[in-house]
N, C-alpha and C positions, 0 to 999 in steps of 0.2 A: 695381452694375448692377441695375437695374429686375429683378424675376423676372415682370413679367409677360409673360410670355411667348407665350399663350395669348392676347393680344385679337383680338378676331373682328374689330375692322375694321382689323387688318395683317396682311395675306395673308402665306403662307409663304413668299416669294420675299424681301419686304420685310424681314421677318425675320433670314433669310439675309443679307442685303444689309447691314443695319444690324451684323451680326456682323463684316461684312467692314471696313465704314467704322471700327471699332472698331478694329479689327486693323491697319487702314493708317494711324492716327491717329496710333498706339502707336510705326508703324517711322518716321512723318516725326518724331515730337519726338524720338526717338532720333539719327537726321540732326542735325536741329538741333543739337542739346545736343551734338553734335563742334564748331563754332563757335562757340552762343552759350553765355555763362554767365549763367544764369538766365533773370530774364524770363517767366516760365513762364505768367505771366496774360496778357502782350502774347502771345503764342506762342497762345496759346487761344482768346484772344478774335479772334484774323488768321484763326485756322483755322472760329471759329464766322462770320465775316461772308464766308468764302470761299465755304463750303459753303451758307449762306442767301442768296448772290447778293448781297451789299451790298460798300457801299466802305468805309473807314474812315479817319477822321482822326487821327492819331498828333501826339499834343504829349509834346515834350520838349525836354529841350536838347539844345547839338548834343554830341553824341562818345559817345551812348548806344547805339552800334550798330544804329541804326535802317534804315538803307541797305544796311548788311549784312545784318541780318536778311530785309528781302525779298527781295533778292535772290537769298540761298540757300534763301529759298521757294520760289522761281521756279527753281531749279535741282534740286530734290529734288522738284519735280514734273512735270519736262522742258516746263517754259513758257517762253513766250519774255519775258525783262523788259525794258523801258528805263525810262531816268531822263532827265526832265525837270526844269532846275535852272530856275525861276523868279527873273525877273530883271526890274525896271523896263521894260526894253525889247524882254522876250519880246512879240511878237506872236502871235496866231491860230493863221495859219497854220504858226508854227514848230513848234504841236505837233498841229496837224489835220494836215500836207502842202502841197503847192500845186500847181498846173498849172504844169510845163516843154515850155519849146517842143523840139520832137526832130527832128533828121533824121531824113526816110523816103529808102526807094529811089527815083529817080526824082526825085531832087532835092526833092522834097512836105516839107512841113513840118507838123505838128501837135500838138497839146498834148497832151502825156500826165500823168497826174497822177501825184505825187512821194508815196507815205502819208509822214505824221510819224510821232512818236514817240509817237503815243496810240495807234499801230495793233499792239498788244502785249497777251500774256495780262494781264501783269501791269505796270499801268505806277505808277512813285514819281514824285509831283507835288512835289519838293522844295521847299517855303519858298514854297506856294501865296499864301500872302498879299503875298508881294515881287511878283508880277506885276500890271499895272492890270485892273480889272474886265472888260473887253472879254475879256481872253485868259482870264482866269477863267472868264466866261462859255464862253465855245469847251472848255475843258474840262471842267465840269460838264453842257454839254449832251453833251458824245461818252457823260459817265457813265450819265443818264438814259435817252437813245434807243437806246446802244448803234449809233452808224451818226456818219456826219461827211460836213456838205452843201458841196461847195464848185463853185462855178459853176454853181448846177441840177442838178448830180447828185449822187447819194447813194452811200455808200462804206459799209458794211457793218462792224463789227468784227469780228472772229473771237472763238468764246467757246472758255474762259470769260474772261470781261474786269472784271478788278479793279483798282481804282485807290486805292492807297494815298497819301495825302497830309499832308505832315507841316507842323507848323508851331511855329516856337519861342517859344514864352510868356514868355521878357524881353524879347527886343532885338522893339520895336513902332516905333520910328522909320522914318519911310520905307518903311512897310506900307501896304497895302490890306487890311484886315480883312472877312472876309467877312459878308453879311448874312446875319439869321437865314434868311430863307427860301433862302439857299442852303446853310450848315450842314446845314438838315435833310436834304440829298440825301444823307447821309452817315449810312448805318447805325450805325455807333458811332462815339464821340470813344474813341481808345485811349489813356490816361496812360503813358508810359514814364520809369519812377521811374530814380534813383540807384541804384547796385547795392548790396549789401550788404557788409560788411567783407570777409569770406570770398571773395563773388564777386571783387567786386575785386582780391584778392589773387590770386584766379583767373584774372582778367583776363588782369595783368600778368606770370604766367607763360606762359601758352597763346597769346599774342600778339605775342611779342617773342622770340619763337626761329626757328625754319626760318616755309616757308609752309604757309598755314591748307589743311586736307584738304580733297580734293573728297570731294562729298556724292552718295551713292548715288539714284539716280530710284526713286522710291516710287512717282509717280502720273501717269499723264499725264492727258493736255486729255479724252480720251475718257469719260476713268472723272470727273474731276471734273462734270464734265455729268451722268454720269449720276449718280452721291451727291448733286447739287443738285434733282436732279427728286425723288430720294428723300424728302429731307428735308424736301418739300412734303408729301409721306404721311405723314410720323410723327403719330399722334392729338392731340390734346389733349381733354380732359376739361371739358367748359362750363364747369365753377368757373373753371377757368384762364382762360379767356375771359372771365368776368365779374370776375374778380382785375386783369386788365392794361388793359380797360377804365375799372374804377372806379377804379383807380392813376393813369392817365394824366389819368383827368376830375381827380382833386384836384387835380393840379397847377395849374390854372385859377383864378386869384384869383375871375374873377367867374361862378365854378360853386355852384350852390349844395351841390353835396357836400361843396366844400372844408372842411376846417376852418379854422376861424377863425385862425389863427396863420398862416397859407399870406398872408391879404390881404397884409396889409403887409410880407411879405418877396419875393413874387413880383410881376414887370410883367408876365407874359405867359407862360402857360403851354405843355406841347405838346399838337402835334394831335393827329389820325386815325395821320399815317404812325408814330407814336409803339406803336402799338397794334401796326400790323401789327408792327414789328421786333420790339417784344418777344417777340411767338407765332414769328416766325421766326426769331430767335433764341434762341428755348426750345426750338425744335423740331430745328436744327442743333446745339445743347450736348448735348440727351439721344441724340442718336443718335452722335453722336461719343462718347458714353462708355456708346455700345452698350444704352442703355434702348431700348425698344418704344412707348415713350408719354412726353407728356410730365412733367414734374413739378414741384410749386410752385418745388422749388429751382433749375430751371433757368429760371423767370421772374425770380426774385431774384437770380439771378447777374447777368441778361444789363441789368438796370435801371440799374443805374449807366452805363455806356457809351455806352447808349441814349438817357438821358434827361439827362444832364451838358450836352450844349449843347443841347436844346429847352427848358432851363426858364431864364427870364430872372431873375435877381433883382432887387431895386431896390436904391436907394442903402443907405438904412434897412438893406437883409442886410448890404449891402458894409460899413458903416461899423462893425458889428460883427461882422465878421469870418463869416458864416456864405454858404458856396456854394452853389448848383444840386445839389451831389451832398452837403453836407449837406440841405437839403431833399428830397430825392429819397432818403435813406435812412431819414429819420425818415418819411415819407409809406409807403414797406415797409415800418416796423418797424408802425407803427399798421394798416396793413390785416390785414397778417400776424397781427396780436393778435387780431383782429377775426374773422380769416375762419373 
């Protein structure tokens, strides 16, 4: 933990505050860790896009407990979750709501509106890419505006409103794969690896006897609101600022920052929104592990996540084998060198 404890532009309250976020960090992955086994980076990185107000996109394959896991997020911090299973034939409205017509007294008849299953603290978009664009669309926009329009008027969400959406990297037949500019709406892509020997071994004892524990309420909707207005307070330090900025410009084949080995592996590099996440997710990692301010290591943690689907490669990377998040590591290790 940070000792500085003393900076003049975090008042004492904030202070206090970031002690507590620290402290209730500690009893939710203790939660956790009665269901899941392992995981510990997915577990952190959910927690730093919760706390910094973003959604995140989760790839893995299926049977990694990914369903589980947020949902007994959403249960250790008394939210409300639903799951939405993405299907060829999902429509709009099945995850916005709809106008139903209702008896009144008096024989009268009127429409009353039905919410869906977007209208949840915390909602899992399973296997977002199985659904057509249209319905894609309808739920990427409830994510952006926070609110869902249907006949002229506007429905509000309830915060805090996180959308977890997964999506599985073999099976691509009979997908809708999303465009980049929709990807970016999504504060991190989160990887959920293979477990380890051990875990697995884990797994398959703690899962296969009686039923799994209920988990103790840590947090409610109130306090998460207010740890997110937090986490907008926490400092950063202008290096840092010009650290995630000149990070993000490399990525840009036709920047003239980039280094020259960047052209011909990169088609398109990220934006602006790339910048903000970073600082806000440097800024939700350090106060969750109770610093005062931010720090280089919590820009480097939060890069990979961040920038794994805003950087495009080209064929030339694919054909030799190197990704987005090898690029995007060798672009920190060079700045890092640098700074």
């Amino acid at each position: 933990m940070s000792t500085e404890t003393n900076n003049p532009s975090l008042p004492a309250d904030d202070v206090e505050a970031i002690d507590q976020l620290r402290e209730v960090n500690a009893r939710l992955n203790e939660q956790l860790k009665r269901i899941i086994v392992g995981q510990q980076n997915v577990i952190e990185q959910l927690s730093i896009c919760l706390f910094a107000r973003g959604h995140a996109l989760l790839m893995g394959v299926p049977g990694l407990a990914k369903t589980l896991l947020i949902s007994r997020l959403a249960e250790a911090m008394t939210l409300s979750f639903s799951r939405i299973q993405f299907t060829p034939d999902l429509m709009p409205m099945d995850i916005t709501g709809t106008d139903i017509l209702q008896e009144l007294p008096g024989g009268r008849r009127a429409f009353e509106f039905a919410p869906g299953p977007v209208f949840a603290n915390i909602v899992l978009a399973d296997e977002i890419n199985r659904a057509p664009s249209k319905t894609q669309a309808a739920m990427l926009e409830a994510m952006q505006e926070h609110r869902v329009t249907m006949a002229g008027r506007t429905y509000a969400l309830q915060a805090p409103f996180f959308v977890l959406a997964t999506q599985n990297p073999i099976e691509q037949e009979g997908t809708y794969p999303l465009p980049e500019a929709q990807l970016d709406r999504f504060m991190f892509m989160i990887g959920v690896d293979y477990p380890s020997r051990d875990e697995e071994l884990a797994i398959a004892r703690n899962t296969t006897g009686g039923d799994l524990p209920q988990l103790e309420p840590v947090l409610s909707g109130e306090q998460v609101i207010a740890f997110q207005k937090l986490v907008r307070r926490v400092p950063v330090p202008d290096h840092l600022y010009e650290f995630a900025v000149d990070l993000v410009r490399r990525t840009r084949p036709g920047n003239v920052d980039s280094p020259a080995w960047v052209k011909p592996l990169v088609g398109w590099g990220a934006g602006p929104r790339a910048v903000q996440y970073l600082i806000l997710g440097a800024k939700a990692r350090a106060a969750l592990q109770g610093s005062y301010i931010v720090r280089m290591e919590d820009i480097i943690a939060v890069a990979d996540p961040v920038l794994r689907h805003r950087v495009m490669t080209t064929f030339t990377a694919e054909s030799e084998g190197i990704t987005s998040r090898d690029v995007a590591k060798r672009l920190v290790e060079e700045l890092g060198k640098a700074a």
